[in-house]
C-alpha positions in Angstrom: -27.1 28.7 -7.2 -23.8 26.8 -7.3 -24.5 23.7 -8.7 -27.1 25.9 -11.6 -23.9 28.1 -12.2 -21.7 24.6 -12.4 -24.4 23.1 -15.0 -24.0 26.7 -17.1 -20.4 27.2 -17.1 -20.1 23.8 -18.2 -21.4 24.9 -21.5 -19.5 28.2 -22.2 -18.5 29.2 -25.5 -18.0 25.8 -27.5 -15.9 26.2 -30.7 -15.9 23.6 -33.6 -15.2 20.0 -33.7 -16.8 16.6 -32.8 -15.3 15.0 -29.6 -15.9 11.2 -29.2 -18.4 10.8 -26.5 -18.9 7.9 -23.4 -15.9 6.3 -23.1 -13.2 7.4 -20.9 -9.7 8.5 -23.2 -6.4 8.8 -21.7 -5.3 10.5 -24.2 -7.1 13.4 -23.2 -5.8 13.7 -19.7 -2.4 15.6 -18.5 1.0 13.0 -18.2 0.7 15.2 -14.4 -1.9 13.6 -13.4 -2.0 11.2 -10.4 -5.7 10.7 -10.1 -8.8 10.4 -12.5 -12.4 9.7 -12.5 -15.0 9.2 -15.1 -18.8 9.0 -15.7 -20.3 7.8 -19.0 -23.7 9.5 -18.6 -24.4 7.6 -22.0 -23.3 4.0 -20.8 -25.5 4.8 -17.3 -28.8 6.2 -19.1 -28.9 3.1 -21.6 -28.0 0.4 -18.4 -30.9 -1.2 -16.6 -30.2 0.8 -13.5 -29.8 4.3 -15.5 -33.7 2.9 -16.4 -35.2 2.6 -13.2 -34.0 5.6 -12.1 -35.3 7.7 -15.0 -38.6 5.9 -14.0 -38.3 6.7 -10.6 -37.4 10.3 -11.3 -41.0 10.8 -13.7 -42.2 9.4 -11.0 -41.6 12.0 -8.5 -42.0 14.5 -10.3 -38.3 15.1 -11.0 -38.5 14.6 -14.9 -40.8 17.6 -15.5 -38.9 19.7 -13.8 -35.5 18.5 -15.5 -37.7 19.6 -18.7 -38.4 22.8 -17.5 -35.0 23.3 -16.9 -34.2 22.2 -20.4 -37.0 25.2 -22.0 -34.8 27.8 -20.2 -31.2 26.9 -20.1 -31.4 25.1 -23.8 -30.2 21.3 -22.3 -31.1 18.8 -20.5 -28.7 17.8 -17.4 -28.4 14.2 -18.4 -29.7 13.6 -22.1 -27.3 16.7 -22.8 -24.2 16.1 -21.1 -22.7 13.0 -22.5 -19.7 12.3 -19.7 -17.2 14.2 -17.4 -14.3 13.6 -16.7 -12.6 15.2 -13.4 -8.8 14.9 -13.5 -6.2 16.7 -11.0 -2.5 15.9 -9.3 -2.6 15.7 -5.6 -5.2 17.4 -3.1 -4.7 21.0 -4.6 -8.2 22.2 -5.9 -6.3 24.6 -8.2 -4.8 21.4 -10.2 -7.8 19.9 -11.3 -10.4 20.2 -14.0 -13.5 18.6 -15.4 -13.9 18.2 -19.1 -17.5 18.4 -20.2 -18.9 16.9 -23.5 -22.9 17.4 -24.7 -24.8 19.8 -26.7 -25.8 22.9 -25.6 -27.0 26.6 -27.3 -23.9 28.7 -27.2 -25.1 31.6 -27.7 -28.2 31.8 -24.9 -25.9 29.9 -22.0 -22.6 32.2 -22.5 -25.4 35.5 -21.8 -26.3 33.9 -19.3 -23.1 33.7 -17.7 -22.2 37.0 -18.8 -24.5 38.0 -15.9 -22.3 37.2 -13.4 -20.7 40.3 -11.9 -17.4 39.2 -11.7 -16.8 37.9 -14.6 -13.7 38.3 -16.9 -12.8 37.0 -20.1 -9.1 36.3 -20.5 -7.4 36.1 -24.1 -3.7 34.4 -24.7 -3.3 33.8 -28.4 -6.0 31.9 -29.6 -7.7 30.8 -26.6 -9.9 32.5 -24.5 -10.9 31.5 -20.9 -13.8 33.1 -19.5 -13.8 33.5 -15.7 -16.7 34.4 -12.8 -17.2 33.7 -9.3 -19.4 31.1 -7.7 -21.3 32.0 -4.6 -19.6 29.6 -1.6 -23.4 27.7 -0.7 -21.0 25.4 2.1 -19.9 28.0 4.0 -21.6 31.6 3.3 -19.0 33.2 6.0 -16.3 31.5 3.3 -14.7 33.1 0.3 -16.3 32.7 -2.6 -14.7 30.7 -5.5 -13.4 32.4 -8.9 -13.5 29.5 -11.7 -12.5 29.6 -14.9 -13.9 27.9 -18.1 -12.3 27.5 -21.7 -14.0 26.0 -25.0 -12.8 23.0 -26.8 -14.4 22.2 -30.2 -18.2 22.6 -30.1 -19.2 20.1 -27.8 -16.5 20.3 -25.0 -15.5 22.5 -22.1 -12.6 22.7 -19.6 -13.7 23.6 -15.9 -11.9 24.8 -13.4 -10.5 26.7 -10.1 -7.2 26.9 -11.7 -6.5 29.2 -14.8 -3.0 27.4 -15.2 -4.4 23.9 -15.4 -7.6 24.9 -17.3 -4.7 26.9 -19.9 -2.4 23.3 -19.8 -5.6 21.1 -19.9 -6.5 22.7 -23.5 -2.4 22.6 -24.7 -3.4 18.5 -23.9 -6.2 18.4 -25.9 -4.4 20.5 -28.9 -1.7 17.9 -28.5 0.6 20.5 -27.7 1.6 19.1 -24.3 2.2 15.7 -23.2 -1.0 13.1 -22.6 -1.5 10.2 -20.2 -2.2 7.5 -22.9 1.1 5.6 -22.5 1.5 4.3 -18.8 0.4 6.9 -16.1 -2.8 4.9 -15.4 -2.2 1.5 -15.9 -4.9 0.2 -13.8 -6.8 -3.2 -15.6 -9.6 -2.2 -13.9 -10.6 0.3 -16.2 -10.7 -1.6 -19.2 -14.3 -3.4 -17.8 -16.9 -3.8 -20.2 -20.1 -1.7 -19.6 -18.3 0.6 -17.3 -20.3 3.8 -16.7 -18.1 4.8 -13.9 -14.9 4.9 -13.6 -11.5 6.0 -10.7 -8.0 5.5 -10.7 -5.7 7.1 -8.7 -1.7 6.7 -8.0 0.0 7.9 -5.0 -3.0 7.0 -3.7 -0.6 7.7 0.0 0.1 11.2 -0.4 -3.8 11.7 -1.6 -5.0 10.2 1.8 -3.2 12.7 3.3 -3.3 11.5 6.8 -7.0 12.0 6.9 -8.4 9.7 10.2 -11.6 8.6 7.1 -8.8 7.4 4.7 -6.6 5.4 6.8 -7.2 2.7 4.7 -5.6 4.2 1.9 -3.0 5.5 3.1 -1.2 1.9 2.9 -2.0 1.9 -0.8 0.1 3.4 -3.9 -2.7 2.6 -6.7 -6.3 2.5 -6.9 -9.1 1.3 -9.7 -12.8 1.4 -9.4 -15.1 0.5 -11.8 -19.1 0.6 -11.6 -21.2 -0.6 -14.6 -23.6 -3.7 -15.9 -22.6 -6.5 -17.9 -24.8 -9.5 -19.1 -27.8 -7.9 -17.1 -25.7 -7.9 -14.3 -24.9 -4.9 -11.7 -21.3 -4.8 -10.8 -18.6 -3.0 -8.6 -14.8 -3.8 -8.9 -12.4 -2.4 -6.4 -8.5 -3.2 -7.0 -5.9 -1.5 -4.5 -2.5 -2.3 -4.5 -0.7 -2.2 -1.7 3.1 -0.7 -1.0 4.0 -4.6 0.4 2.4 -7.8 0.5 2.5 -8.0 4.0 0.7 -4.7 4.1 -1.7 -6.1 1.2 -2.4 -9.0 3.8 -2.9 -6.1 6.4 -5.6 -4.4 4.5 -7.5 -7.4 3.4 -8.3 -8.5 6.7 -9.3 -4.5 7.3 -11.9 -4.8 4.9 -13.2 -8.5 5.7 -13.7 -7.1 9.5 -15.6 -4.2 7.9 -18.0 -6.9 5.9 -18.4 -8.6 9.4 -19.3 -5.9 11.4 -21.9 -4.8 8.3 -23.2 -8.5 7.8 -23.6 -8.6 12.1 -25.5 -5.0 11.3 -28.4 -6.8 9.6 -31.2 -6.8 12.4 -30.9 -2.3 11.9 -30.0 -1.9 8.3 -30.7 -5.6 6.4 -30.1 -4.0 3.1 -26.9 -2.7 4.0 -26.3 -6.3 5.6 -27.3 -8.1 2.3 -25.0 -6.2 0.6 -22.3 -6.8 2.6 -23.1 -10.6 2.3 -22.3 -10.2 -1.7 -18.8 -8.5 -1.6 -16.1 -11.0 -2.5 -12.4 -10.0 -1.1 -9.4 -11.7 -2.2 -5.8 -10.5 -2.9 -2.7 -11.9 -4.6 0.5 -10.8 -4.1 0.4 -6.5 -3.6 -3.3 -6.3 -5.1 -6.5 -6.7 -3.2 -9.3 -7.0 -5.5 -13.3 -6.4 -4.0 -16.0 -7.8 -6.2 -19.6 -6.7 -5.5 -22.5 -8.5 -8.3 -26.1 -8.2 -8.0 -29.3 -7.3 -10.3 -29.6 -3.9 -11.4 -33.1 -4.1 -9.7 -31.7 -5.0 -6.1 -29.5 -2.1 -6.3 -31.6 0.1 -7.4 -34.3 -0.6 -4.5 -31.5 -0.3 -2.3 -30.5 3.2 -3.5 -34.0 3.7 -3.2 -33.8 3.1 0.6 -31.0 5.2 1.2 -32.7 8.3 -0.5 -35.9 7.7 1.1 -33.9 7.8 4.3 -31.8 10.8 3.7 -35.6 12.6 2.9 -36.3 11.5 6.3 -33.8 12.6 8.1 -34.4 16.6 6.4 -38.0 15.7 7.1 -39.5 15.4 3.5 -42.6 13.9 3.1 -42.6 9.7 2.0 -42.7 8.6 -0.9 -45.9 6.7 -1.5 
């Protein structure tokens, strides 16, 4: 029910405008942010790999059902939503929010979120932010989680757990408080061509948090990632930069004993091994750079693998 009542509120009471759709704008994120990421559902579905998995997903049935799901709710989850774009300043879940462009039936998906028993609708001058809560599917013992959603033109919503940020995320879009679109994210990395996902992050440090699974990070203060395809090609770009150069040199060889041990993993998991072989490391001066390239078929059997394995483990049937 969480991730249905996610895909609804993303579509709650759009007003009247045009938005420009795919590409990620700067100028539509907060000057507070510290961290950003991006997915061009547009750039993805028309890509080679956004292909074969459309295929794959008529082929398992998945595509009827995502049709079904149009009839009732009035959009389709990926022909519908064109990006989103999750934005936010450090690790507090309050601070962040998700703007949502695509074309949905006002009307029929605001009753529908009407229904929820909590729900409020807040008015301060001319906006108005409608709020529910969203059953807690993690941890059912857990709190549940009040979000809040605001309208912006007729083809874009703000999303989140934070009616302050959702409030300031709108005064961003209005132009009535400051943008990122001079230097906050001045990563290169997210200028790629045929980029249909995209991170940056600063104070990439204090968003490790001392986490044991981010140790790596925490000895960087700037990150860029950027997925797409380019001249038939699939491709991965990873740039961290790194608080020294010694520390840069410290990391690299982190990540080339990582490739080793994967590479040395080949007898158990050869496509992970294969992958592994195709990563290119290099780093000058604070920036460590990691280049993956391969054919949007390779990479697609090989998600293929991993999915077919996850099904395995919850014991779903095979695929045929």
């Amino acid at each position: 029910m969480r991730k249905l009542m996610t895909l609804l509120t993303v579509s709650v009471l759009l007003a009247a405008g045009p938005a420009l759709a795919g590409q990620l704008l700067k100028s539509q994120l907060s000057s507070d942010a510290d961290w950003v990421a991006h997915l061009n559902l547009e750039q993805l579905v028309k890509s080679q790999l956004g292909r074969f998995i459309r295929a794959e997903l008529d082929k398992q049935g998945l595509e009827e059902q995502l049709q079904g799901f149009q009839t009732i709710f009035s959009f389709h989850p990926i022909d519908d939503i064109r990006d989103v774009t999750i934005y936010g300043k450090g690790n507090d879940r309050e601070k962040a929010v998700a703007l949502f462009e695509g074309s949905f039936d006002k009307d029929k998906l605001v009753a529908l979120v009407r229904m929820n028993p909590e729900y409020r609708e807040i008015k301060q001058a001319d906006v108005v932010v409608h709020s529910w809560v969203d059953e807690n599917k993690e941890d059912p013992n857990g709190p549940d989680q009040r979000m809040y959603g605001c309208a912006y033109k007729d083809n874009m919503v703000v999303l989140g757990a934070g009616l302050d940020a959702v409030k300031q995320a709108v005064d961003v879009l209005t132009g009535s408080a400051p943008n990122a679109a001079a230097a906050v994210f001045k990563q290169e990395i997210l200028t790629r061509k045929g980029a249909f996902f995209q991170v940056a992050a600063n104070a990439v440090n204090d968003l490790a948090d001392h986490q044991n699974e981010a140790a790596l990070l925490e000895q960087t203060d700037q990150l860029g990632v950027a997925v797409g395809e380019n001249d038939g090609k699939f491709y991965v770009n990873l740039s961290l930069r790194a608080e020294s150069e010694e520390i840069a040199q410290n990391v690299r060889k982190m990540l080339e004993g990582i490739i080793a041990f994967l590479t040395l993993a080949g007898s158990e998991h050869p496509s992970l091994a294969e992958v592994a072989k195709k990563l290119d490391i290099s780093n000058v001066d604070r920036t460590i750079t990691v280049n993956f390239e391969s054919t949007p078929e390779s990479v697609f059997e090989f998600l293929k693998d991993l999915w077919q394995a996850e099904k395995n483990k919850k014991g779903q049937p095979t695929v045929p």
